[in-house]
C-alpha positions as CSV (number, residue, x, y, z in Angstrom):
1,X,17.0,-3.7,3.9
2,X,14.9,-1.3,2.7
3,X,13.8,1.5,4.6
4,X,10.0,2.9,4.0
5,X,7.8,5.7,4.7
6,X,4.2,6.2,3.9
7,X,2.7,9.6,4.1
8,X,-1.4,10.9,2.6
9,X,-3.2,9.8,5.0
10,X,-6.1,11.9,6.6
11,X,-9.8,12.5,7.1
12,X,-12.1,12.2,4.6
13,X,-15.8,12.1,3.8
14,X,-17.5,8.6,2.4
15,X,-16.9,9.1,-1.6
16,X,-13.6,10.5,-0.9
17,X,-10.4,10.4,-2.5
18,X,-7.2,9.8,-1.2
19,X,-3.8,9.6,-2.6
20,X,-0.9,7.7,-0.4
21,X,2.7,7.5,-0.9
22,X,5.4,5.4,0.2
23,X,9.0,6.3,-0.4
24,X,11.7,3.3,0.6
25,X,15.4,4.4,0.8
26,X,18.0,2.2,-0.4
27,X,18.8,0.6,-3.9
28,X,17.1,-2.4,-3.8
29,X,13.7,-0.8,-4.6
30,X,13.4,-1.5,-7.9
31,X,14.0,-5.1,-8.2
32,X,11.3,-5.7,-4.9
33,X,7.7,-6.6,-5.4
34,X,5.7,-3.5,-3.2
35,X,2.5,-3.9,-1.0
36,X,0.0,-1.9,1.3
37,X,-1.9,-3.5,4.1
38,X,-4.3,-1.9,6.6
39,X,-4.9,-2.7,10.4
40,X,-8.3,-1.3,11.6
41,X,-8.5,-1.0,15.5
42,X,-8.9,-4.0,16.8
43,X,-8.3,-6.3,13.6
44,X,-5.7,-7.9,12.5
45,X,-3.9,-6.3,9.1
46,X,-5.0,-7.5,5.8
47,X,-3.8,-7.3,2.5
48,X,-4.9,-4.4,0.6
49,X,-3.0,-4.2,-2.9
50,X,0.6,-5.4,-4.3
51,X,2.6,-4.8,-7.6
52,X,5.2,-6.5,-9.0
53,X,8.9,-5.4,-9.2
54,X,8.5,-4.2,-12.7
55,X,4.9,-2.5,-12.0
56,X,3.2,-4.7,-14.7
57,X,1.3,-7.0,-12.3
58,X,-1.2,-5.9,-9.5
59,X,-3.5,-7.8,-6.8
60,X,-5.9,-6.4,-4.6
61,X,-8.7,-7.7,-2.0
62,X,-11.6,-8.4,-3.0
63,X,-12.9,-5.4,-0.5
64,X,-11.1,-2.4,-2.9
65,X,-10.9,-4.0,-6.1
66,X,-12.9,-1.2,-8.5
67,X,-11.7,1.5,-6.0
68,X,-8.3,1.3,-5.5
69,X,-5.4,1.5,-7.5
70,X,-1.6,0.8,-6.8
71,X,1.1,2.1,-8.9
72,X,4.9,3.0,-8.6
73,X,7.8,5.2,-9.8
74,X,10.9,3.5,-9.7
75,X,12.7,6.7,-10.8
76,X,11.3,8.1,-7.4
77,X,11.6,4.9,-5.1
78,X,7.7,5.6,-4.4
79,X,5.1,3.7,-4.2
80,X,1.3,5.0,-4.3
81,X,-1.8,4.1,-3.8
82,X,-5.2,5.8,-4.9
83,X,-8.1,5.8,-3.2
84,X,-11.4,6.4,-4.5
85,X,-14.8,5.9,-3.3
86,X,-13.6,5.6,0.4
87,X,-16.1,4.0,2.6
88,X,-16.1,4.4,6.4
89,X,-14.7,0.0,6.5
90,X,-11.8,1.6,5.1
91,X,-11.0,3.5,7.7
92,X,-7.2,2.1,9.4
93,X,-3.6,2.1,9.6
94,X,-2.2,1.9,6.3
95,X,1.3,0.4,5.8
96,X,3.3,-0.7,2.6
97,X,5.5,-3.0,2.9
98,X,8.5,-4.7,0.0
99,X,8.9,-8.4,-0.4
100,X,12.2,-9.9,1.4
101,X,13.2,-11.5,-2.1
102,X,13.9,-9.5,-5.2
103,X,12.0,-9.7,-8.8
104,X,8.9,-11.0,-7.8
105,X,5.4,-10.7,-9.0
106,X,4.0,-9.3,-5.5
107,X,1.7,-12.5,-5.4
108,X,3.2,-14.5,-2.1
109,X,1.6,-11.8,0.8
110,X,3.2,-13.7,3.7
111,X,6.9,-12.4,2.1
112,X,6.3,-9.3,2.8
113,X,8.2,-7.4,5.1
114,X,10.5,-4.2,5.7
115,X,7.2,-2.4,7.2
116,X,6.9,1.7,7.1
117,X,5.2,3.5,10.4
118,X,1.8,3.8,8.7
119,X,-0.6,6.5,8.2
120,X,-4.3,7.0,9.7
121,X,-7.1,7.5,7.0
122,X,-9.9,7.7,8.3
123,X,-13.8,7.9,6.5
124,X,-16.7,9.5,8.4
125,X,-20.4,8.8,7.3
């Protein structure tokens, strides 16, 4: 199982920039498709980004596609995503997440699992 914990997270003016990382603990990182998802208050989480086990394949939602981008360092066990042109919708609990099976494209969102705390970023007007 792999163990995760995001950290970046803050306040930050629309047009912002923020930079979020997840480190997972364990030896299974590498070979495990990662993901961030966000739960605004009151919502339900949704899918924000994903990247394959290798790092060669990406998805977003529609909503950050253009503003977002999610990378990793396998070397580090880290996972990151940057955030650019922050609008106040983005404003939630962020959480990244692995997939439960190993040496997958990060495509199949409903696999993911192994969820960090989160971290609050929040986007005033």
């Amino acid at each position: 199982q792999v163990q995760l914990v995001e950290s970046g997270g803050g306040l930050v003016q629309a047009g912002g920039s923020l930079r979020l990382s997840c480190v997972a603990s364990g030896r299974t990182f590498s070979s495990r498709a990662m993901g961030w998802f966000r739960q605004a208050s009151g919502k339900e989480r949704e899918f924000v980004a994903s990247i394959s086990w290798k790092g060669g394949i990406t998805y977003y939602s529609d909503s950050v596609k253009g503003r977002f981008t999610i990378s990793r360092d396998n070397g580090k066990n880290t996972v990151y995503l940057q955030m650019n042109s922050l609008k106040p919708e983005d404003t939630a609990v962020y959480y990244c997440a692995a997939d439960e099976r190993a040496y997958m494209d990060g495509s199949s969102r409903s696999r993911f699992s192994s969820w960090g705390q989160g971290t609050q970023v929040t986007v005033s007007s």
